[in-house]
Every structure is written in C-alpha cells, then in structure tokens.
C-alpha positions in Angstrom: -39.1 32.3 35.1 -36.1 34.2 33.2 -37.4 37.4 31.5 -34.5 38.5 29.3 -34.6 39.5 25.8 -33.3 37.5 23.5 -30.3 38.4 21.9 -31.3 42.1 20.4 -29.3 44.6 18.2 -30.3 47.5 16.9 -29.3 51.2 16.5 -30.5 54.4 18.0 -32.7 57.0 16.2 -32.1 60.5 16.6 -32.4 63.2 13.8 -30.7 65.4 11.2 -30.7 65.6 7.5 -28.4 66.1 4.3 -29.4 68.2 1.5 -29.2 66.6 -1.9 -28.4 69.1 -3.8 -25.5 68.3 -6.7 -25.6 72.0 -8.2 -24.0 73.4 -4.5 -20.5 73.0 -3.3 -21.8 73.6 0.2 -24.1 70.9 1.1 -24.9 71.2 4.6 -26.9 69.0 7.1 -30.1 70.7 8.1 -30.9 71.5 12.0 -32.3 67.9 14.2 -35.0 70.3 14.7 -36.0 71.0 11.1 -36.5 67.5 11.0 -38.1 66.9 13.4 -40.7 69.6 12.2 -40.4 68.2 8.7 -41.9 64.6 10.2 -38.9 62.9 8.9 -37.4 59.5 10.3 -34.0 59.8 11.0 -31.5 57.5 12.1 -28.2 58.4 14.3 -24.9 57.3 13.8 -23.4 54.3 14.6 -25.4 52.0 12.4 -23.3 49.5 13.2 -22.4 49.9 16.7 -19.1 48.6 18.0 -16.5 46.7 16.5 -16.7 46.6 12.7 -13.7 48.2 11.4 -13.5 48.2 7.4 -17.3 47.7 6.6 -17.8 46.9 2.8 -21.3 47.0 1.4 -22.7 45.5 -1.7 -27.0 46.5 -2.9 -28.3 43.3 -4.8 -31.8 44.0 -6.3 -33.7 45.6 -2.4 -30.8 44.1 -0.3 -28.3 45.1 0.7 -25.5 42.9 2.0 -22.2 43.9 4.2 -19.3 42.6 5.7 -16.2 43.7 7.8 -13.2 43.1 9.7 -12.8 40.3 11.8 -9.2 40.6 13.3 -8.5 38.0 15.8 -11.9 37.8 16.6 -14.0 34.1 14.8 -15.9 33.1 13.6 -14.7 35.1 9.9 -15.9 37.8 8.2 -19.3 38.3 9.3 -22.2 38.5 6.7 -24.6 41.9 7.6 -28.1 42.2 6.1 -30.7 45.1 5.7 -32.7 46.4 3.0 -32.8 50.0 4.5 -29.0 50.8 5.0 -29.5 51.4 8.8 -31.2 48.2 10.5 -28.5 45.3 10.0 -28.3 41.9 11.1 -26.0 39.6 11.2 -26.9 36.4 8.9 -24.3 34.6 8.5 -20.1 34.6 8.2 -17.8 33.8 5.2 -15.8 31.6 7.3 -18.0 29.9 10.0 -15.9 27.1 11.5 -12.3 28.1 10.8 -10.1 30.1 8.6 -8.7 29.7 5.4 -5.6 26.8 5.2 -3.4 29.1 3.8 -3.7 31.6 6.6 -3.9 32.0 10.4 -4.2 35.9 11.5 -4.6 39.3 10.9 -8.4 38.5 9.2 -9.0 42.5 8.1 -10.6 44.5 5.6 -12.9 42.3 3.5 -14.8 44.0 0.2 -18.3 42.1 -0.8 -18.7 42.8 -4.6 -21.8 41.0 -7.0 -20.6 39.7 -10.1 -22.2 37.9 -12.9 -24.5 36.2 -10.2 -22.0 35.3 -7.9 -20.7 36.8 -4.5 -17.1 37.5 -3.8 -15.5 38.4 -0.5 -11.8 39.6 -1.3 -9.8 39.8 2.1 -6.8 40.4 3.9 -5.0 37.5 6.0 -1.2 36.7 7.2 -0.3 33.7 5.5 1.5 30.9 7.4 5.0 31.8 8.3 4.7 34.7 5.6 3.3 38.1 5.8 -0.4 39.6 4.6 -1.7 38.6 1.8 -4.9 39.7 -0.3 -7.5 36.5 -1.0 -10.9 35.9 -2.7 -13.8 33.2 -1.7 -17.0 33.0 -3.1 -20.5 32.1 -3.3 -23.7 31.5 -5.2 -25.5 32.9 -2.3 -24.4 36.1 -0.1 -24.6 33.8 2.9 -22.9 31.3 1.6 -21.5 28.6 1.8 -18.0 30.3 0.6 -15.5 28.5 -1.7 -12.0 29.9 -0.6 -9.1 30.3 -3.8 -6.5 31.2 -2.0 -4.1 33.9 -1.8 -3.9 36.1 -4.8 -0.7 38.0 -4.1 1.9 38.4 -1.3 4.3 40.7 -1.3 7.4 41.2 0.6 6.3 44.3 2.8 2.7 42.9 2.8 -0.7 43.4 0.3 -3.6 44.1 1.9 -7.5 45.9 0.9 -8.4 44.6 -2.3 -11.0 46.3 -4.6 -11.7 44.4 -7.7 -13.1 46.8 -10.6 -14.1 46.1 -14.1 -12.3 48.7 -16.6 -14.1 50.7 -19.5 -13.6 48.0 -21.8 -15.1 45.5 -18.9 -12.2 43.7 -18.5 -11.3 42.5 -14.7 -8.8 43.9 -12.8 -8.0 43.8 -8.9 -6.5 47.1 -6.9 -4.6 46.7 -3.7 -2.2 48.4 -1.5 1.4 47.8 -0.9 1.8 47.6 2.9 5.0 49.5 2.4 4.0 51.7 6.2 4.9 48.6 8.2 8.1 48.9 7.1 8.4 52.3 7.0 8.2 52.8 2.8 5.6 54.2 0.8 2.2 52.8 0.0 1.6 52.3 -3.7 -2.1 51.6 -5.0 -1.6 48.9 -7.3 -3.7 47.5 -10.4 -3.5 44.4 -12.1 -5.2 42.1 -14.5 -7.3 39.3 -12.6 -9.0 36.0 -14.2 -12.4 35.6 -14.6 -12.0 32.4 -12.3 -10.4 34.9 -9.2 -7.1 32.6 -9.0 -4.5 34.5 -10.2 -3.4 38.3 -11.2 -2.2 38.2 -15.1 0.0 40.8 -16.6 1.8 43.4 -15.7 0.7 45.6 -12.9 0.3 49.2 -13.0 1.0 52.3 -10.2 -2.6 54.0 -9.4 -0.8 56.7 -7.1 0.8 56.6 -3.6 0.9 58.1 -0.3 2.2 62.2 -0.2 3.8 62.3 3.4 4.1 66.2 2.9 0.4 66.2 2.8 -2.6 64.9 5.1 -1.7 61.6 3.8 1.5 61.3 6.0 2.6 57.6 5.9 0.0 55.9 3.8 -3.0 55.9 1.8 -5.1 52.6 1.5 -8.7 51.1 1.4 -9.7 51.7 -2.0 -13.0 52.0 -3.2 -13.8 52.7 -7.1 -16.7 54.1 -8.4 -17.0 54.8 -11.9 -19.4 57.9 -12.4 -19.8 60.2 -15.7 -16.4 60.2 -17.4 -14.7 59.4 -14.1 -13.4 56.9 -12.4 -13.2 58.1 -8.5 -11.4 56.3 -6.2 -11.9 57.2 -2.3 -9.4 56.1 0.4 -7.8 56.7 3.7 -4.5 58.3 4.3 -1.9 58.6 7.3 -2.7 56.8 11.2 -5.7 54.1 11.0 -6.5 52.9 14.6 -5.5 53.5 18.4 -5.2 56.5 20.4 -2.9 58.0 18.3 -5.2 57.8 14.7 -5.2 60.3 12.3 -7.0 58.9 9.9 -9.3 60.5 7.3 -11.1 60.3 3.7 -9.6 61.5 0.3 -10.3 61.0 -3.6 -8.8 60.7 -6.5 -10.3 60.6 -9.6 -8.9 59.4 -13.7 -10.8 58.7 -17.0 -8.8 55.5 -17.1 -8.4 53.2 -14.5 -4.1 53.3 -15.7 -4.4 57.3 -14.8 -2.9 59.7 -14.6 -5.1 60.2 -11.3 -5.5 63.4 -9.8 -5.9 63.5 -6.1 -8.8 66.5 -5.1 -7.2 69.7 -4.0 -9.5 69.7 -0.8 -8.7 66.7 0.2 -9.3 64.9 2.9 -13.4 65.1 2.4 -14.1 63.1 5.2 -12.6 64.7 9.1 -13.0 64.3 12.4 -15.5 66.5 14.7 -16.5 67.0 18.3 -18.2 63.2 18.2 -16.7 61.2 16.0 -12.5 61.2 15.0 -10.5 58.9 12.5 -13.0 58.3 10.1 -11.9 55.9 7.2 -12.0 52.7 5.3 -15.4 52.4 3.9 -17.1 51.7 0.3 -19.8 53.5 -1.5 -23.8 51.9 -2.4 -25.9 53.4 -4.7 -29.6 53.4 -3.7 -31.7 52.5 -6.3 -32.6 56.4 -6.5 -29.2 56.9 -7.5 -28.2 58.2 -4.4 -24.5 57.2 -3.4 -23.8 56.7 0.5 -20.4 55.9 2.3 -19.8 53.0 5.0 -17.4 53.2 7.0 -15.5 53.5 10.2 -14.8 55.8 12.7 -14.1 55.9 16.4 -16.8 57.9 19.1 -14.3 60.7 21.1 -15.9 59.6 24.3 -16.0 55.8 24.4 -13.1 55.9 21.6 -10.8 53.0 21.3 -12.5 50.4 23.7 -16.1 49.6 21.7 -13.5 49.4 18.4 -14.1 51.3 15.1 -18.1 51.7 14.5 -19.6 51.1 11.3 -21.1 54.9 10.2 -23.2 55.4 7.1 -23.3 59.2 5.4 -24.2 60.3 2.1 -22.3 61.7 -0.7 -23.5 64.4 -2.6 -21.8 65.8 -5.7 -20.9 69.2 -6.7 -20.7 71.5 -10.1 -17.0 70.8 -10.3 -17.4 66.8 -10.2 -15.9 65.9 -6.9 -17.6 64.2 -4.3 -18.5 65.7 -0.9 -19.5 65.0 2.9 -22.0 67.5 4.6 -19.8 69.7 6.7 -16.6 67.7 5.8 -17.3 65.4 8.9 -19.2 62.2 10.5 -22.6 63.2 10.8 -24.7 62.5 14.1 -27.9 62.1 12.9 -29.3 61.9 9.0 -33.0 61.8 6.8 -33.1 57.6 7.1 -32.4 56.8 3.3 -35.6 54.7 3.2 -37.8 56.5 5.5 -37.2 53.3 7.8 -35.2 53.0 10.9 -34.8 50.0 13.4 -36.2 50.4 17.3 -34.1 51.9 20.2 -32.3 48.8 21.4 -28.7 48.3 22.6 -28.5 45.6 25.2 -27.8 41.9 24.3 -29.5 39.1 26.5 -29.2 35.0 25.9 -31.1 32.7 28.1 -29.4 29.7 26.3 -32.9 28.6 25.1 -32.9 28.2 21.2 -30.7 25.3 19.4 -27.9 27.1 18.6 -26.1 30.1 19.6 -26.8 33.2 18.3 -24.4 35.2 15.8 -23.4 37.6 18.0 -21.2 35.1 19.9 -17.3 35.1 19.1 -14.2 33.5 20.2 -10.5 33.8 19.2 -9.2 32.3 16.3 -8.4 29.1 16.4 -10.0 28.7 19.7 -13.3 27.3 18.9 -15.1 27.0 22.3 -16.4 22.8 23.0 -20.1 24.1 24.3 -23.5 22.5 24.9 -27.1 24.2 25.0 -29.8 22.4 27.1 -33.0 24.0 26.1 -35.0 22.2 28.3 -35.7 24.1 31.9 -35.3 27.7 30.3 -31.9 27.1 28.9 -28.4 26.4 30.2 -25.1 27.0 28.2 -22.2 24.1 29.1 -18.7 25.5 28.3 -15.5 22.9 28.0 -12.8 24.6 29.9 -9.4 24.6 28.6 -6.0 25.4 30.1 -5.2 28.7 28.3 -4.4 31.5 30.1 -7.8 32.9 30.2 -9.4 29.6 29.7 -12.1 29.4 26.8 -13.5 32.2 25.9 -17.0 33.3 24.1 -18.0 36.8 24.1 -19.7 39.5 22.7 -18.9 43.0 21.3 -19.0 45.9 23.3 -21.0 48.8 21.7 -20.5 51.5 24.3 -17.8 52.6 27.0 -20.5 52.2 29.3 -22.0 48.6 30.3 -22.8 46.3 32.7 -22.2 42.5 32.0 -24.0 40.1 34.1 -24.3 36.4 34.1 -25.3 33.6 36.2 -23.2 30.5 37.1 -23.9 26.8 38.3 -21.7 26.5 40.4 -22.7 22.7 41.2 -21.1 22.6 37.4 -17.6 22.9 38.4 -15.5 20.3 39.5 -11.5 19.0 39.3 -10.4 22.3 39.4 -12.5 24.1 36.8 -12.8 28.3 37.7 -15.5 30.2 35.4 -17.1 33.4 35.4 -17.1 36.6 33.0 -14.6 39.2 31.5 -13.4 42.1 29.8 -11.0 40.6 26.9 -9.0 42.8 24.8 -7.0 39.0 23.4 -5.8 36.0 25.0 -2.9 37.8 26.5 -4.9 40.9 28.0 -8.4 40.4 29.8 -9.1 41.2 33.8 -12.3 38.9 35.0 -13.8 37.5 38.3 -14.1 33.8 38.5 -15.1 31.1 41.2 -14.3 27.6 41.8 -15.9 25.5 44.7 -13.1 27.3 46.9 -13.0 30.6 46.2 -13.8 33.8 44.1 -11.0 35.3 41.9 -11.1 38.4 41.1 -7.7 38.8 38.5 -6.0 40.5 35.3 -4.2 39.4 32.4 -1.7 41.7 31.6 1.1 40.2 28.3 0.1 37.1 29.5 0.8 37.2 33.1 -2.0 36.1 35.3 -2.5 38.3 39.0 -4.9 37.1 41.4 -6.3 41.1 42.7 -8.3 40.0 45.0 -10.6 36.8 47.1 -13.3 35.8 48.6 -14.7 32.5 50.3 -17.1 31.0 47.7 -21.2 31.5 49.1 -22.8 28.0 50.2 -26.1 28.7 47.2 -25.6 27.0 43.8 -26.6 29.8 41.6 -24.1 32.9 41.9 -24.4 35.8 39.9 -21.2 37.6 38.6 -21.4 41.6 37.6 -18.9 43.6 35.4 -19.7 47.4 35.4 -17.6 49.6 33.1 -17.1 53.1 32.8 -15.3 55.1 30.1 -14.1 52.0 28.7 -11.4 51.1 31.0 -12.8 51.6 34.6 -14.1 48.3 35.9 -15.6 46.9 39.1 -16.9 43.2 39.6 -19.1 42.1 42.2 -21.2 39.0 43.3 -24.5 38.1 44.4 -26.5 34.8 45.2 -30.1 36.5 44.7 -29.5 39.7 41.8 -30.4 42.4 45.0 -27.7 42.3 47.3 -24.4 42.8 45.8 -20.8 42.3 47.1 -18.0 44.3 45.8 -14.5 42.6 45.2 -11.7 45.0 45.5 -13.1 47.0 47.8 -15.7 48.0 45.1 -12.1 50.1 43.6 -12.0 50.4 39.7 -9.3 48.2 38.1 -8.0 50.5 35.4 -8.2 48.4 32.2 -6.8 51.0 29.8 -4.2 48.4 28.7 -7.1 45.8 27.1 -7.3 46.7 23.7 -4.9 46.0 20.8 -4.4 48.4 18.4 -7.0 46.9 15.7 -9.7 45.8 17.7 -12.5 47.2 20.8 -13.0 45.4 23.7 -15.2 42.2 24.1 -17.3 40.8 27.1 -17.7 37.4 28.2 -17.6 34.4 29.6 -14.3 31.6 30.8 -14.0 28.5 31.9 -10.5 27.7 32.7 -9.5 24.0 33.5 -8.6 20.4 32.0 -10.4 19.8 29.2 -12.4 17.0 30.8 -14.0 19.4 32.6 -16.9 22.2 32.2 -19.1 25.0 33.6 -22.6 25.6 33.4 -24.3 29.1 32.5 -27.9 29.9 33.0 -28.4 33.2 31.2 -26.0 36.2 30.5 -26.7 40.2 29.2 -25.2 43.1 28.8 -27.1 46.6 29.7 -25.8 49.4 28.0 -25.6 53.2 29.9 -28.1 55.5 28.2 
C-alpha cells in the first residue's frame, strides 16, 4: 500500500513583523523574536514558492485571486486563490488546453483586474510570425471559462505588461510598455484610450515617462501597477536587468494628479532592493486589504537557490509616509512578516501523486504546444500511462521546482514499454536543455540535452524486476546525481554516483522543472505508479 501525500503545496512559517505606522518615514520590521513574544502568526517569504515570475493580484469581496507568468511552460496563466494573502492554491488556468490563435510563445506578465462584475486577464504573448503583443480575455467567473479578444496592440519593437486603469473622470484607459530594450532603445510607459468592450485602444496615446539610463533604471522601466490614492495617482515599476544571473532589477514610483502627468519619479527611488536573501526584486501589483492596508506581490530571486527554482512570488507591505510616497521596511524583501490575516498555511513543500484521483492535479505542466496524450487508472492505487513522442526529450510533464535542493523520485513499469519506448524522470530547463536517466527493456540511460544535442553519459544493463525506481538528487540547483533501485533501499549510482553539472538548464525567464519522459513512436507508452519530490529542509 503506497503512502504518499497527495499532491501538497504550501509555504513555510517563520516570523517578523512591519510596523504600520504612516506618520514615520522609517518604518522598520520588528525583531522574529518580538514576534514571537508578541504571539503573532507570521508567515515567511516565498508565498509562492518557485516559478511565478510577474504575480498580479486582484481582492474581490474576502478573496483574493492571482495570476502570473507562464513562459513556455502550459497549461496558461495559472489562476491562484487564497483569502489570507499567504496560503494559495492553484484553481484553475486562463488558458487550459491551448493558447490563444493569434499567438504561440513568450506567455508573460498577466495583470488580473475586477471590473463591473467581470474578470479580465490582460497578457503578454508573441504573435505568429510577429513580435509581443499585449492581449485581454475574460470571464464572468475568476476561474473561468476565459473569452480571449485578441491582441490589443503590437508594436514594432514589441508591447508587453499591460495595466488597465480608470482615469478621474472614470473613463478606461490601458498602460503598457514599449519593449524598446530588446532592441536596444528606450522604454516609454504608454497610455491610451481603451473600449469598454476590451477590443481596441481609441485615440491618441499619451507618454507616462520612460527609462533614465543615467539612473538605477539603466535600460528600462516596465511592469506598471497604478494605484490611485489621495490626490495621487502612483504608479510602481521595475527598472534596468529583469531575470538571469546577471539581474539587476528593483522597484521605483512615480506618482501625477493626472494620469496624462507630468509624473514625478521619487527622489529615493528604487524602494524595493536586494538584501543578503533575496536579489532582483520586481514586477508585482498592489491589494488593498479590506483594512485599507496596501501590500505588494511580486518577484524576486533567493541568493542561494537563485535562478534554478525561477522568480518566487513574495508578498510585503507598503506603508506610507508624511511626505506621500510609498515605502518598504528596510528598503528590501523581507524574510518573515505579521501574517496580514493572522492566518498562515502548514509547513509543507514536497509534492507527491499516486495517480489515484480522475484527473491530474494542477500542479502538472508541459511545454507549449506539447500537450502530453496520458491515461489515469485509478483502480489498484493508481497508475499514470504517458504516450511517448519522438521529440528530443520525448513527452514531457513536470512539476516546478521550489528549492535548489530536491530529490525526485518515481516509479516505472517497466513491463509498459515496448517497440522501442525509453521513460524515466528529468531536470528540464526546455525542450532543447534537460539531462535525465531513462530505461528501455535493454538498458538504463543515463543522458543530457544540451541546444538540442542528445549525449548518452552513461549505461547500465536493465534489472530482470518489473518495478524500477528512478532518483534525481539536486544540489545548489545544478549538481545532479541519478540512481536506480528495484526495492527503494538499495540504490545504484549511474555515473559513478559523479554530479553532472546542470548549470546550463535554465533559460533566462524561467526556473527549472522536474519530471517525467517517455520518448518513442507515438503508438507507444509508459506506465508510472507514483512520483514525489522531497525538498532539503
């Protein structure tokens, strides 16, 4: 009898707290400590662990609902639900099946926003044989179904980050940045006039502001986020380097009586910077509680696990001083906060499937365009059937990772394979970059994908039992050793039980996932029993 969780996320509690003071320009987190003492539940940061770059947030009566970048990663635009701020789950996605017609990559940076009783997801996609462009779907209900309308506007360099914002005299208008950076040009914040219906920008647009490169900002600013407040409109956004090892990314404002300006950009800017835990923070939206509190979502990468678990979803408040700007307790990420609610979820990281409910769980993912063929057997604990395909990594599904630190393990039928078929589990940075260990009735592969060359790095005969378990243990992010077993005790190492360095997995925009392939014809298959991920402490 299998003894696995089911598939679990949740987020880590540890403690800290922000005072709330808007009379002090020097709002400071108090001590974990004085927290503790105080009988306070806290919550520590990530509260949305591992890949959710761009996270946009929306509060609807007690809920609040979320959303964030997909990348290359399907299905779309997942849909993130909590009524605390800190314990999300996933509930649905914007685009379940496939993307948009008009589009077919580069799925980033949606923005959920509640309007008149309807829900809109405004995102960012490359159109087909064009460049980004900025779309709109919607919905009746925040987990859908989704109507898309299409692409709003296209320009030559690229427009990408929408925030759509209703002026003093409530009148709808859309912001969005010029990707000017990607061709080496400045990034204007543009505004225009958008229909009620979300099918087309009317008008003349309008300059918000653009990028200083003689200042923090460097080559861009984007992700706009409006919040009107007092006499103010305030507009927070990111400036220079985004995402990979060599981000410099951080959190500015802005803030005009008029959404048409002038806007003037805060002297002590950037409000949001990188510390000893967290670096590259950006690209988030504000909630209001209904206390009236104002907190900040967003992304930021952890210093030690960094680039592989991707950009983690982070949640902060803002407080707001004498002069009228906003702040962040000691400029910076924090590590551990008073829990906005007084609520926080339990202390659980690792995922688990035994393949026994009727569907898949939301966590799964696959690349774009790639929809995995795949059967679930619930009878006899639960067995998950995979159509193989001849890519270069085969079919894929996988799972974020959350930490630098895992261990992925799964278990394999390997009386399922047949006319060739090889399956087993992998680290995945895309279809063009992934190293995994494999079997067929011949032999176990241990092999990388590097730019889409397959190596073989190692063999061994395949064991006589049926059952064979496959292990993936990671370290740092990019040290990884595989190894095999036919009864989850004794383990055999491939590679001499040598780390493969792996430091070349992910893509600039995205963390690492882990997961299981089944390479082969297509009239073929292979047969899982049950797969988790542990996560180091």
């Amino acid at each position: 009898m299998k003894n696995f969780w089911l598939l679990l996320f949740s987020f880590v509690a540890l403690s800290c707290s922000t005072n709330k003071s808007a009379d002090t320009a020097s709002s400071q987190n108090s001590t974990p400590d004085s927290l503790a003492n105080s009988g306070a539940i806290t919550y520590s940061n990530p509260v949305l662990p591992g890949d959710y770059a761009d996270p946009s947030v929306v509060r609807v009566g007690n809920d609040y609902w979320a959303t964030a970048t997909s990348s290359e990663w399907a299905p779309l635009y997942p849909i993130l639900h909590s009524t605390n701020l800190v314990d999300w789950e996933t509930v649905g996605h914007v685009f379940p099946e496939k993307g948009p017609d008009w589009a077919d990559t580069h799925f980033w940076a949606p923005e959920i926003t509640y309007d008149k009783g309807k829900y809109y997801i405004y995102y960012t996609a490359k159109k087909k044989g064009g460049n980004l462009c900025v779309g709109v779907a919607s919905a009746s209900q925040p987990t859908g179904p989704y109507t898309d309308h299409g692409p709003l506007v296209c320009q030559e360099v690229g427009s990408i980050d929408a925030f759509p914002i209703r002026d003093e005299k409530g009148d709808l208008y859309m912001v969005w940045k010029e990707d000017g950076n990607s061709q080496r040009q400045p990034t204007p914040i543009w505004g225009q006039r958008l229909n009620e219906e979300r099918t087309a920008l009317v008008g003349e647009r309008f300059e918000l502001f653009r990028n200083d490169p003689k200042t923090w900002e460097g080559g861009l600013v984007e992700g706009p986020f409006i919040l009107k407040r007092g006499d103010y409109y305030y507009t927070f956004y990111s400036g220079d380097a985004c995402c990979g090892r060599g981000c410099t990314y951080g959190v500015g404002v802005a803030r005009s009586k008029t959404l048409r300006g002038p806007w003037e950009k805060y002297a002590s800017n950037p409000i949001l910077k990188q510390n000893a835990t967290w670096k590259c923070a950006g690209h988030g939206s504000v909630v209001t509680d209904a206390q009236g509190r104002d907190f900040y979502l967003y992304h930021a990468y952890k210093t030690d696990d960094f680039v592989y678990p991707g950009r983690q979803g982070l949640l902060d408040e803002i407080t707001w001083s004498k002069d009228g700007w906003p702040r962040f307790a000691q400029n910076a990420p924090s590590a551990t906060a008073a829990a906005p609610l007084n609520q926080n979820a339990p202390d659980v990281w690792d995922i688990a499937d035994e393949f026994n409910q009727n569907a898949l769980s939301s966590g799964w993912q696959w690349p774009v365009n790639q929809k995995p063929n795949y059967q679930l057997k619930t009878e006899q604990n639960g067995k998950l059937t995979i159509k193989a395909s001849p890519e270069t990594i085969g079919t894929v599904l996988a799972q974020r990772t959350l930490t630098g630190d895992y261990t992925t393990t799964a278990l394999l039928d390997k009386t399922s394979l047949s006319g060739g078929t090889t399956a087993g589990l992998a680290a995945i940075g895309d279809n063009n970059n992934a190293v995994g260990l494999s079997l067929n009735n011949r032999e176990l592969i241990l092999w990388s994908v590097k730019e889409n060359k397959f190596i073989t790095l190692d063999k061994a005969p395949v064991p006589q039992e049926n059952n064979v378990q496959l292990r993936l243990m990671a370290r740092q992010g990019d040290k990884l050793q595989f190894a095999w077993s036919t009864n989850g005790t004794t383990w055999n190492e491939m590679n001499k039980g040598k780390a493969i360095d792996a430091s070349y997995l992910p893509p600039w925009d995205r963390g690492v996932r882990t997961g299981l392939t089944a390479k082969g014809p297509t009239t073929t298959s292979a047969t899982f029993d049950w797969f988790k991920v542990e996560n180091a402490d």
